[in-house]
Biotite code that builds the C-alpha atoms (Angstrom):
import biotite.structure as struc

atoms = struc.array([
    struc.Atom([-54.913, 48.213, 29.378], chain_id="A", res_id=1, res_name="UNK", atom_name="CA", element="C"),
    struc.Atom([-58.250, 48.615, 28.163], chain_id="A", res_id=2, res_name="UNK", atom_name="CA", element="C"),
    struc.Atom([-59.840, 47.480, 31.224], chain_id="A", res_id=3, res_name="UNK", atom_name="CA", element="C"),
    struc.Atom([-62.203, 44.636, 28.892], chain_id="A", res_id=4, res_name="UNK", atom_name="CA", element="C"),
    struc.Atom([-62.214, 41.572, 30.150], chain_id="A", res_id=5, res_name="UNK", atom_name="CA", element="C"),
    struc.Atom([-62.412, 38.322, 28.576], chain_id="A", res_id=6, res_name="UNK", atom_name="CA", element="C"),
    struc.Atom([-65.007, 36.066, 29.041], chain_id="A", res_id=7, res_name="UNK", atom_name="CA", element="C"),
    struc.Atom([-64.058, 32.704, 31.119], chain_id="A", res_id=8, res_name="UNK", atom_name="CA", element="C"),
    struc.Atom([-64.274, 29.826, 28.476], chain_id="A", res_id=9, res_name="UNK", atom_name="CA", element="C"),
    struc.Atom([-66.295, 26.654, 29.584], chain_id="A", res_id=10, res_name="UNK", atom_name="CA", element="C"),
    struc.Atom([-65.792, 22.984, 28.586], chain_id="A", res_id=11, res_name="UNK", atom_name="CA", element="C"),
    struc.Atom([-68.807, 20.206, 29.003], chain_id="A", res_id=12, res_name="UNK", atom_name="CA", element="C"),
    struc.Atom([-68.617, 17.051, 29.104], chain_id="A", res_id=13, res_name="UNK", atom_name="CA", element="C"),
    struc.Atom([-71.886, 15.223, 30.440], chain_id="A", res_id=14, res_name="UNK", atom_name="CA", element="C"),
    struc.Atom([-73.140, 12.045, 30.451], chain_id="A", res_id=15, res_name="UNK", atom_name="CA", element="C"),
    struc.Atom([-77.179, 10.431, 30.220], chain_id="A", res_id=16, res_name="UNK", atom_name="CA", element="C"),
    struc.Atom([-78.706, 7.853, 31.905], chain_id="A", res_id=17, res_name="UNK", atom_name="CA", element="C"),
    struc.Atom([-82.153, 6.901, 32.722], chain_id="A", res_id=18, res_name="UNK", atom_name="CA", element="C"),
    struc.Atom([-84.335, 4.201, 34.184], chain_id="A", res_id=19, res_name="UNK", atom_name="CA", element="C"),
    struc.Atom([-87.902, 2.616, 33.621], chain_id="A", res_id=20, res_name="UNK", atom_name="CA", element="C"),
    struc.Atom([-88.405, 2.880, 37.241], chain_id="A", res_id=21, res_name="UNK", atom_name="CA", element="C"),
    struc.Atom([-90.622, -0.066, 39.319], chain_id="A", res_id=22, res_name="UNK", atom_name="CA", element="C"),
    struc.Atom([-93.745, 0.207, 37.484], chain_id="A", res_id=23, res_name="UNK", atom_name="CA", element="C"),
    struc.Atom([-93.471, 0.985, 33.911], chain_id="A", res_id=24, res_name="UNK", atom_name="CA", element="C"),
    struc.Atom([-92.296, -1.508, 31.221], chain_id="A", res_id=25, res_name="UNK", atom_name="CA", element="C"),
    struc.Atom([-91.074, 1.091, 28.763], chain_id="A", res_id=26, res_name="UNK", atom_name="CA", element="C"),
    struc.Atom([-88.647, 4.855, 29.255], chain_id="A", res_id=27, res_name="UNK", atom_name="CA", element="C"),
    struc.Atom([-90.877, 7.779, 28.214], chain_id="A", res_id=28, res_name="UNK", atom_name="CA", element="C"),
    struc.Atom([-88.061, 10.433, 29.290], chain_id="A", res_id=29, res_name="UNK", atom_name="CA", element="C"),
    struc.Atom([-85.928, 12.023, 26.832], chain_id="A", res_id=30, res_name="UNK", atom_name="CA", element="C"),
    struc.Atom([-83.032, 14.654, 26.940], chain_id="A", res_id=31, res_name="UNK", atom_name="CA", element="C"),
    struc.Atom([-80.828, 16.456, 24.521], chain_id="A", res_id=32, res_name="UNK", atom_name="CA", element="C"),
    struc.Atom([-77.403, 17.598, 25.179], chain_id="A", res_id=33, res_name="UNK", atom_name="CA", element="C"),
    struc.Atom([-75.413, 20.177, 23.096], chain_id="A", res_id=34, res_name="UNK", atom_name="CA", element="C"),
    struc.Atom([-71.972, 20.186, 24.642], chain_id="A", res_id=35, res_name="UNK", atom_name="CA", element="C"),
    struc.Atom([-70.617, 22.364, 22.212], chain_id="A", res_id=36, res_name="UNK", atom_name="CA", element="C"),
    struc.Atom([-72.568, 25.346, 23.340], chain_id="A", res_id=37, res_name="UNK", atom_name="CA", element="C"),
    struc.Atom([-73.792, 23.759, 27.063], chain_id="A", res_id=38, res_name="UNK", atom_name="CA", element="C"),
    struc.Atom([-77.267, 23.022, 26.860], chain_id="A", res_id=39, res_name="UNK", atom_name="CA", element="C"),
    struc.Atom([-78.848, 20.159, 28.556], chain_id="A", res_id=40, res_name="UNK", atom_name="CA", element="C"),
    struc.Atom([-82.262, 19.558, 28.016], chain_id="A", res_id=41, res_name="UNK", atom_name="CA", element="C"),
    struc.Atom([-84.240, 16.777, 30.399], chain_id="A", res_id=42, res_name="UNK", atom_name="CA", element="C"),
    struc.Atom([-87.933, 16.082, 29.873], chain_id="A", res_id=43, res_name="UNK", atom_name="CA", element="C"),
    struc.Atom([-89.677, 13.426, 32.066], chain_id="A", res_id=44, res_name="UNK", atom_name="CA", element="C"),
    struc.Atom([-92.040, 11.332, 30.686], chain_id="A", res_id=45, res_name="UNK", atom_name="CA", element="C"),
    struc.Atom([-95.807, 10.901, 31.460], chain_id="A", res_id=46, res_name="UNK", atom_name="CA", element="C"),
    struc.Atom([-95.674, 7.665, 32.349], chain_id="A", res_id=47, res_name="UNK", atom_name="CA", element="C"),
    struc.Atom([-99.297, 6.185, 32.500], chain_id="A", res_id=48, res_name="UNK", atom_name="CA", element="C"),
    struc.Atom([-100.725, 8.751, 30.393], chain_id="A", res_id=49, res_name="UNK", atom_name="CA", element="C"),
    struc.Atom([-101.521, 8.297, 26.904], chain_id="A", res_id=50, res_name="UNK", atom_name="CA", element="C"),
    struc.Atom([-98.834, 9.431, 24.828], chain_id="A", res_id=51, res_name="UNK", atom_name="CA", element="C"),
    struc.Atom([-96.468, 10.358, 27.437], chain_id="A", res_id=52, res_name="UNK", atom_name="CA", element="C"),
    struc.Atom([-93.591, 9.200, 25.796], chain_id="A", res_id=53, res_name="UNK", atom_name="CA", element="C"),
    struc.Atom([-94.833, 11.643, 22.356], chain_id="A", res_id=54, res_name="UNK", atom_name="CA", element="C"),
    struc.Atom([-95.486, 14.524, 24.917], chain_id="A", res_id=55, res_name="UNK", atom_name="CA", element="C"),
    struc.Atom([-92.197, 13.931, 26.060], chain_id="A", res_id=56, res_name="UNK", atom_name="CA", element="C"),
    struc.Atom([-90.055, 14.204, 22.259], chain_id="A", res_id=57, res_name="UNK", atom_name="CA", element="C"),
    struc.Atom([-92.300, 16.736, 21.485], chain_id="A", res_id=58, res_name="UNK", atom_name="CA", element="C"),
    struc.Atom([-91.324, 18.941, 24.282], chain_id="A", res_id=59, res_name="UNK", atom_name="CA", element="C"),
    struc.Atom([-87.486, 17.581, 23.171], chain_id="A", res_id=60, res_name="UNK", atom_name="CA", element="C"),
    struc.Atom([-87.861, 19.099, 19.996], chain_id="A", res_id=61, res_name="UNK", atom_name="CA", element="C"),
    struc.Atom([-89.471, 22.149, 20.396], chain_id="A", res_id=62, res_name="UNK", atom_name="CA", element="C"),
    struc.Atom([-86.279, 22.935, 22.603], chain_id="A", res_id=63, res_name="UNK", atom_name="CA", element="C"),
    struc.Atom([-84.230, 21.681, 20.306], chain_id="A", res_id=64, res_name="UNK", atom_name="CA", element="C"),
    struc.Atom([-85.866, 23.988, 17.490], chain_id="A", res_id=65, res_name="UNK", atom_name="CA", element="C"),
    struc.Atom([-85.172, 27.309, 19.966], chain_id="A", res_id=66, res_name="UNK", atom_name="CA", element="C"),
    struc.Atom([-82.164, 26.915, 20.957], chain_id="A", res_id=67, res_name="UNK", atom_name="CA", element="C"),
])
């Protein structure tokens, strides 16, 4: 026996779901999931600030770019 180990394989599965909320009349969050390899990227959106929901992608795919 070598004495190596092997390393514990993972499976994902994962699900998305979000919500205006009471005030807004538009969903400025965005995610990104790669199951494959188990990321799971969230970003909540500004809401009420101009351009929240472009912050929001932005920040999406500048995650999405590094991973």
């Amino acid at each position: 026996m070598s004495g190596q180990r092997t390393p514990p394989v993972h499976t994902w599965t994962s699900g998305v779901a979000t919500d205006t909320g009471l005030v807004r009349d538009r969903n400025e969050d965005r995610y990104w999931v790669d199951d494959e390899r188990g990321v799971f990227l969230v970003v909540d959106g500004v809401g009420g600030h101009a351009a929240g929901e472009l912050a929001a992608e932005t920040a999406v795919e500048i995650g999405r770019a590094h991973v």
